[in-house]
VEXVOFI-209431 format. One record per residue (C-alpha): x, y, z; residue in one letter. Coordinates in steps of 0.2 Angstrom, whole numbers, plus 5000, padded with zeros to 4 digits. Example, Ala and Ser with C-alpha at 12.3 -4.5 7.8 and 13.67 -1.06 7.14 Angstrom:
BEGIN
506249785039A/506849955036S/
# end
This chain:
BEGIN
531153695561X/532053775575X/532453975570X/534153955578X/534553825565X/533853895550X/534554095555X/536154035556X/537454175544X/538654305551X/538254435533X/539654535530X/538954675518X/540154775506X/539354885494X/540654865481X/541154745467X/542754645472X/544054625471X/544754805471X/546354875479X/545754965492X/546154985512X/544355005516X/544054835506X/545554755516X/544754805533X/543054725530X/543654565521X/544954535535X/543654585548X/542354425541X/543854325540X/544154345558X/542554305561X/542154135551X/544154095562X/542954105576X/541853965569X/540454075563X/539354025547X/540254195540X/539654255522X/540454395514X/538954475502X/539454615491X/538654645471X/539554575456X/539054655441X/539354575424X/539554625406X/538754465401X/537054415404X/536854335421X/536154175424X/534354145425X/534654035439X/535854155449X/534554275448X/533154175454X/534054135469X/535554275472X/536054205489X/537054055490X/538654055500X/540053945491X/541753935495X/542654095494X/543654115475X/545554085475X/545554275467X/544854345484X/545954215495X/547654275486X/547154465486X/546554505504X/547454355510X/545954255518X/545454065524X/544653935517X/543053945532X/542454115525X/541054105512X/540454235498X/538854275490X/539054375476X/537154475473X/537054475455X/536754645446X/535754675429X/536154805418X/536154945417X/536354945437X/537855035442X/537755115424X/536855265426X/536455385439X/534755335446X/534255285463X/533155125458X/534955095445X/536155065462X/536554915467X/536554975485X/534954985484X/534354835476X/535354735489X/534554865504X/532754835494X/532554685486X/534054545489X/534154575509X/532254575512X/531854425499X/533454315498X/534854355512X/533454375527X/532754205531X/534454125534X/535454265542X/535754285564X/536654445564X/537254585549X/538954685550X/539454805537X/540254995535X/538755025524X/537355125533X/535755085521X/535954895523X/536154905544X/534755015543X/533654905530X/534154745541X/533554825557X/532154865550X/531754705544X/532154645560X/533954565559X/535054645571X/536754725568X/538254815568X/538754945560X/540754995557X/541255175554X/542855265553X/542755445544X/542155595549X/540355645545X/539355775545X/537855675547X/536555645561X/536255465565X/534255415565X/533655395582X/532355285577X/533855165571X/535255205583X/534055165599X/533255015592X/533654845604X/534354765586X/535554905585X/536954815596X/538554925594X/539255055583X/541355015577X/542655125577X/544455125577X/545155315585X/544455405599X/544155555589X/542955485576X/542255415593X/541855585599X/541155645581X/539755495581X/539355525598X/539155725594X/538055655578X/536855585590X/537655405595X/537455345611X/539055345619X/538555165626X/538455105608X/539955145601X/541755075603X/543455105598X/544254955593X/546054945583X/546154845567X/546854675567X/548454585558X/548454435548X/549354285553X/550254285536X/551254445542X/551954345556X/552454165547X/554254205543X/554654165525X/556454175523X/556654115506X/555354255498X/555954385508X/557854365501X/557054335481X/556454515484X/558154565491X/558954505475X/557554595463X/557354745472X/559154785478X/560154855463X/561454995459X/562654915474X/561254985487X/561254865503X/559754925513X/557854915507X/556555055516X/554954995512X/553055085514X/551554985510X/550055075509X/548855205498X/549855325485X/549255475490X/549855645496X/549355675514X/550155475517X/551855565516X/552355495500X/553055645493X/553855645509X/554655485506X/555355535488X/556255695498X/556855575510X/557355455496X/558255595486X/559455615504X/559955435504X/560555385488X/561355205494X/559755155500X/558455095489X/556355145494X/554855035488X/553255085489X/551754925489X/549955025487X/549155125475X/547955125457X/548755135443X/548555315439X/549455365456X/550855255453X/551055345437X/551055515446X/552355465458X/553555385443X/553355545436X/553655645451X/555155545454X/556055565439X/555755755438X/556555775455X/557855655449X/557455545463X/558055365456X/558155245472X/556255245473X/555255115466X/553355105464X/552754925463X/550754955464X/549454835473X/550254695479X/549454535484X/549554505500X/549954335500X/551454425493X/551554585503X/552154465520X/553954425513X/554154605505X/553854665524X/555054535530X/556354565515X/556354745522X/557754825533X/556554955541X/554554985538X/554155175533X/552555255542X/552855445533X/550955485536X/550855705537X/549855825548X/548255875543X/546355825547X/546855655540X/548055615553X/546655615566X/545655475559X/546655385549X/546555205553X/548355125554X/547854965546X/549554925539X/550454965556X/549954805563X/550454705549X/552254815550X/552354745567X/551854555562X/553254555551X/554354585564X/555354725554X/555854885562X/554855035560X/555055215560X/553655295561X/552855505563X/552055565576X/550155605572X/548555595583X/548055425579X/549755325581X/550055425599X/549555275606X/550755175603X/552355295607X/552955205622X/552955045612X/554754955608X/553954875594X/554355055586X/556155085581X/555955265581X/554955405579X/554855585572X/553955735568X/552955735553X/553255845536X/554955835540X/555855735527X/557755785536X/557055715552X/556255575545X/557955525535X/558855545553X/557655415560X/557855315546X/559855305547X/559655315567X/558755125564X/559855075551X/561355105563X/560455005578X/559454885572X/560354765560X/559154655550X/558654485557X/558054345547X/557054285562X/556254475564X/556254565579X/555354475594X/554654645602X/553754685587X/553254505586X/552454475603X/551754665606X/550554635590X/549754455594X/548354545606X/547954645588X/547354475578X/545754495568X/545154345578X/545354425595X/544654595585X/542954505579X/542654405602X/542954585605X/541254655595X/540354505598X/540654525615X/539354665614X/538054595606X/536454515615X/536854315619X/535154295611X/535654375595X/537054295591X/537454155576X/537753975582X/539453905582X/539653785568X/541253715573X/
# end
């Protein structure tokens, strides 16, 4: 049989149960949705263990792409043309602290060079071990990488003729893998993308949030969407919050336990127009944006803000909401951009709650969105992001079209 038939799969590998609420988890899902858009026989493969027994059959033959589960579509907001292939994991794997007991390295070891190898054209994942394992099993790949590391790439994998290109999405963590041994001519920078969700307008959702979320006689909703942590400004925001006691803040994002730690922090600042909603689906997320008078960005200085990966910018700007955002290193970019109400300087909740008043005063809220915002963000799609890689790859290497 032909080999460009039977290798036919676009493997999108994450080493990680799913579904979790995580911005790392967001990235790669929406990045293998983009890609299956295109028209590529996409499979999104990541380990699922189970407290149950798995079946015998799902054991004998771990890879088989099905339609993605409406659990995974709802939560990172995908399509219907991307498939999954969850590896199945015995215990105690994952259990205990061994290296033969990791399900990374059972799918590096066993599942990739037994099961995923005869039907797969090219491999993409953040996960090191596996491009490495596929390159030396002779499937070629890309790799994505977006932290610093203090780690020397292997020459002997990084100058192979499978290796096709190296991801990244700032300049700095650019310069951090070239100085680990990359070659610069293997490594790109290369924003995040959007989902078209962000952008349908969905009137009717937004305003049910209005009416939930709007109490107290409060007429204006600030909201940030994004991890619960400290250096991500959100003890920032509760300051800012604590200034402006007619406007109510929500905040989308965050495990459990964090959310807890803010709701606590809150109260004993006696800050009580600040609302911690948790994870929210995004399916969701899109008309909590839109229901929103201005989009909060409150990220602080610090070694952080020169990597961090501004994921839920580009979905700020499909919303078509106004945005006030902080100057750090990894947004500068974007500065001279009108699809940014405002800007100011960081660890600074006085000059952020300015800004925020400034925008309130300027920029009424639309329905309809804001077009600037609207049109800047369509060249940042997940779609255009995935042509944009695959435009480095070898024509030879590439998975066939299927539609």
């Amino acid at each position: 049989m032909n080999q460009t038939v039977t290798k036919k799969h676009y493997i999108f590998f994450i080493g990680e149960t799913l579904p979790k609420p995580e911005a790392h988890l967001v990235q790669s899902t929406n990045a293998a949705n983009g890609a299956a858009n295109l028209g590529y026989s996409t499979v999104l493969v990541y380990p699922e263990t189970k407290p149950k027994p798995q079946n015998l059959i799902n054991l004998l033959r771990p890879f088989q792409p099905k339609n993605t589960p409406i659990e995974l579509i709802k939560y990172y907001n995908l399509h219907d043309r991307l498939k999954v292939s969850p590896l199945p994991m015995l215990w105690p794997i994952d259990r205990i602290q061994h290296k033969f007991a990791d399900s990374n390295t059972i799918a590096c070891k066993y599942y990739l060079p037994f099961h995923i190898l005869p039907t797969t054209k090219l491999v993409h994942s953040r996960n090191w071990n596996f491009v490495k394992a596929a390159i030396k099993n002779g499937v070629p790949a890309i790799y994505e990488h977006h932290h610093h590391e203090d780690k020397q790439f292997e020459p002997e994998i990084i100058n192979h003729p499978l290796f096709q290109i190296a991801v990244t999405v700032v300049d700095t963590i650019r310069e951090s893998m070239i100085k680990n041994g990359m070659p610069p001519d293997k490594v790109i920078k290369l924003h995040n993308g959007f989902n078209h969700l962000f952008m349908q307008r969905q009137p009717e959702k937004a305003a049910e949030w209005r009416r939930k979320l709007l109490q107290n006689q409060r007429s204006h909703l600030v909201v940030y969407a994004g991890a619960l942590q400290q250096f991500k400004g959100i003890d920032i925001l509760i300051d800012v919050a604590s200034q402006m006691p007619s406007v109510q803040f929500v905040c989308a994002g965050g495990k459990p336990t964090e959310v807890q730690h803010y709701e606590q922090l809150a109260s004993q600042k006696q800050v009580p127009n600040i609302t911690f909603l948790g994870y929210i689906l995004h399916h969701e997320l899109a008309s909590l944006l839109q229901a929103a008078d201005i989009l909060a960005h409150p990220h602080c200085l610090g070694a952080a803000a020169t990597f961090t990966s501004p994921l839920k910018l580009f979905d700020y700007f499909a919303s078509g909401t106004p945005i006030v955002a902080t100057k750090i290193p990894s947004l500068i970019e974007f500065k001279n951009t009108k699809a940014i109400a405002a800007w100011c300087e960081p660890d600074n909740p006085i000059k952020f709650a300015e800004s925020l008043q400034r925008v309130l005063a300027t920029h009424p809220r639309k329905v309809e969105g804001y077009a600037d915002s609207v049109e800047f963000v369509q060249q940042f799609s997940w779609e255009n992001r995935a042509a944009k890689i695959l435009s480095y790859v070898d024509k030879s290497l590439l998975p066939p079209l299927i539609i």
